[in-house]
C-alpha angles and dihedrals in degrees: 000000000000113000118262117258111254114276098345101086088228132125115249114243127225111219114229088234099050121126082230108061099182115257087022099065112141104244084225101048104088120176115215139187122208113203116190125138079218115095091201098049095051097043090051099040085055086053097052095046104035090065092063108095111254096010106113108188130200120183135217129186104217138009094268096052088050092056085051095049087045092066088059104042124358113212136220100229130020114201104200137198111208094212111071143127133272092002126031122235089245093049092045093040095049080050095055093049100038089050110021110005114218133161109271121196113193121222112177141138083218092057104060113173100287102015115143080227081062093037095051083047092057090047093053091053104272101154083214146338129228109200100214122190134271091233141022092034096155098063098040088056086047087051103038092050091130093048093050101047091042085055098053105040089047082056086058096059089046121112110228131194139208110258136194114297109262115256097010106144132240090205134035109289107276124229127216089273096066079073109022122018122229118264138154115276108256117290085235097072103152114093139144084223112100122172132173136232122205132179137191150150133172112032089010105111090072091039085045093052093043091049091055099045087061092062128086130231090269103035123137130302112270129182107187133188112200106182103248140146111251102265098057105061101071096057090043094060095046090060091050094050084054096057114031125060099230111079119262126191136143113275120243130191113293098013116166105248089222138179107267093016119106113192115207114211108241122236120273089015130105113224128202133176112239121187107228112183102312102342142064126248141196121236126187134199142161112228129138126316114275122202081357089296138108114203081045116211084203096047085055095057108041068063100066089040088061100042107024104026110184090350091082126081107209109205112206107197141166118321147108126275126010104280107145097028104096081048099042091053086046085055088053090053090052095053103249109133121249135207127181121196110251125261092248096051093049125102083205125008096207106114095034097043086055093047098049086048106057087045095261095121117090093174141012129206139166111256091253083070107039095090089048093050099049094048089049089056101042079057098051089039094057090039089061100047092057093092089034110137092200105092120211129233109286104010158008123282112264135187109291109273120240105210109189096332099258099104097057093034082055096059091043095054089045092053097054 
């Protein structure tokens, strides 16, 4: 009996035409797919390999390319990068051995020989890991050629087994109270501090990039949760910081929630937003899953319920399941304003759709705008609140700061 195609329930076919008639198929030809979000990594990887007699290598640039590429041909052997947009190597690993099971071999600057990132690959089914170099990769793929196509043609004669669904719980689904229990927002809720809260999961490290381009140096506060295992955040975060001009970093215990600072939730930790004295602060905690997630999107924003009230923003954008939705509606009730990503701009319309559809969104927008919408509201939101005769914290409210102009002149030029 063929294999099923991943995720479909159907047989694969075999083409007529195919080098590979099944039952026929040469012990030495392999077919491999070399998944790696870097151009220069899979061109010189195919090298490598093609010029091995009988190996017959195709190429994708992300997770979600290579299921495509999988329908049409399933390989023998998937070398996989663990740092890539829209879905990480582990998820997409853990995906491949929980559907459609086929020898993996790792290949990741994130994954050394040892590492608990390695360790954590082999656990989730990886046949082996090779831990290539931040930098100079070209010439340590050129140089380690042998070991590479040892590696892989050894893969191909692994015997690899389905394995549990990723993300299937042990215990009923939990809830944000399983971590923070519900309570009114503050009676103090006017404030001129305004922060944001975003979540996402699958498809989200490119929105998430693109959101955050579209911010200035001294843009709102943000505190995000983008659904990653913990080795990845960091990273994640550091690239961020490189290319946008806010400033990005993971988020520790006790970090300031300032203007023109976005946190980013690190894997396998809940986060939630605190109010100390005049400022916001971050806190993190284990505790249990919630909406099958740690860190939890709806966790995140009971938070901001709790400590901001109607001075947050929550940002729904692409990503599986429904995780956010119930806290993004409680953030609704509380009068914070809400905005989900639109449907043709997602990678994949699971959270939003969940949120639209139990009444939390206030507004939808394609992912192009959000930026501009957020900063436009930030802006609204801060007009409004001049005459306001509720005082904050620790002062009066005075007339809007322009620090260094480029906030407001951001959301000027976007307007335009």
């Amino acid at each position: 009996m063929l294999p099923e195609r991943l995720g479909s329930g159907e047989p694969w076919s075999t083409p007529a035409d195919s080098r590979h008639v099944a039952g026929r198929k040469s012990q030495r030809d392999i077919e491999v797919l070399v998944v790696d979000d870097s151009a220069v990594v899979r061109q010189v990887t195919a090298a490598v390999l093609s010029q091995e007699p009988g190996m017959h290598v195709s190429v994708a640039a992300d997770p979600l390319i290579a299921m495509d590429k999988m329908k049409r041909q399933r390989p023998d052997v998937i070398v996989l990068d663990l740092e890539m947009p829209r879905m990480d190597g582990l998820t997409f690993l853990r995906k491949i051995m929980a559907e459609d099971p086929v020898p993996v071999v790792v290949c990741s600057a994130l994954a050394p020989p040892g590492s608990d990132t390695a360790l954590l690959a082999f656990d989730d089914g990886a046949v082996d890991v090779i831990g290539k170099p931040t930098v100079g990769v070209k010439n340590f793929l050129d140089e380690s050629a042998i070991l590479l196509i040892d590696t892989v043609r050894s893969a191909a004669q692994a015997r690899v087994t389905r394995r549990a669904a990723p993300f299937t719980p042990i215990e009923p689904k939990n809830s944000a109270d399983a971590v923070l229990p519900s309570r009114k927002a503050p009676a103090l809720r006017f404030t001129t501090d305004k922060v944001v809260v975003v979540g996402a999961s699958t498809g989200g490290t490119e929105a998430i990039l693109t959101f955050l381009e579209g911010m200035p140096a001294d843009g709102p506060a943000m505190v995000i949760v983008q659904h990653m295992p913990e080795a990845f955040t960091s990273g994640f975060a550091r690239r961020l910081n490189s290319l946008c001009e806010i400033e990005v970093k993971e988020a520790t215990h006790g970090d300031r929630v300032l203007q023109g600072r976005a946190l980013i939730a690190p894997g396998n930790r809940h986060i939630l937003l605190r109010r100390s004295g005049g400022h916001y602060v971050v806190e993190l905690t284990d505790g249990p899953l919630v909406s099958r997630h740690r860190p939890s999107v709806d966790v995140l924003f009971r938070s901001a319920v709790q400590a901001a009230g109607p001075n947050a923003i929550g940002v729904i954008m692409t990503g599986m399941g429904d995780d956010g939705a119930a806290g993004l509606l409680e953030m609704k009730e509380a009068g914070a304003w809400t905005i989900a990503q639109d449907e043709a701009s997602c990678v994949v319309f699971g959270m939003p759709k969940e949120a639209i559809a139990r009444g939390a969104v206030e507004e939808t927008t394609p992912l192009s705008l959000l930026g501009r919408t957020v900063l436009e509201r930030v802006k609204s939101a801060k007009v409004n609140q001049r005459d306001c005769p509720f005082p904050p914290l620790e002062r009066g409210c005075p007339e809007p700061a322009r620090t260094r102009g480029s906030f407001w002149e951001m959301v000027g030029r976007q307007r335009c």
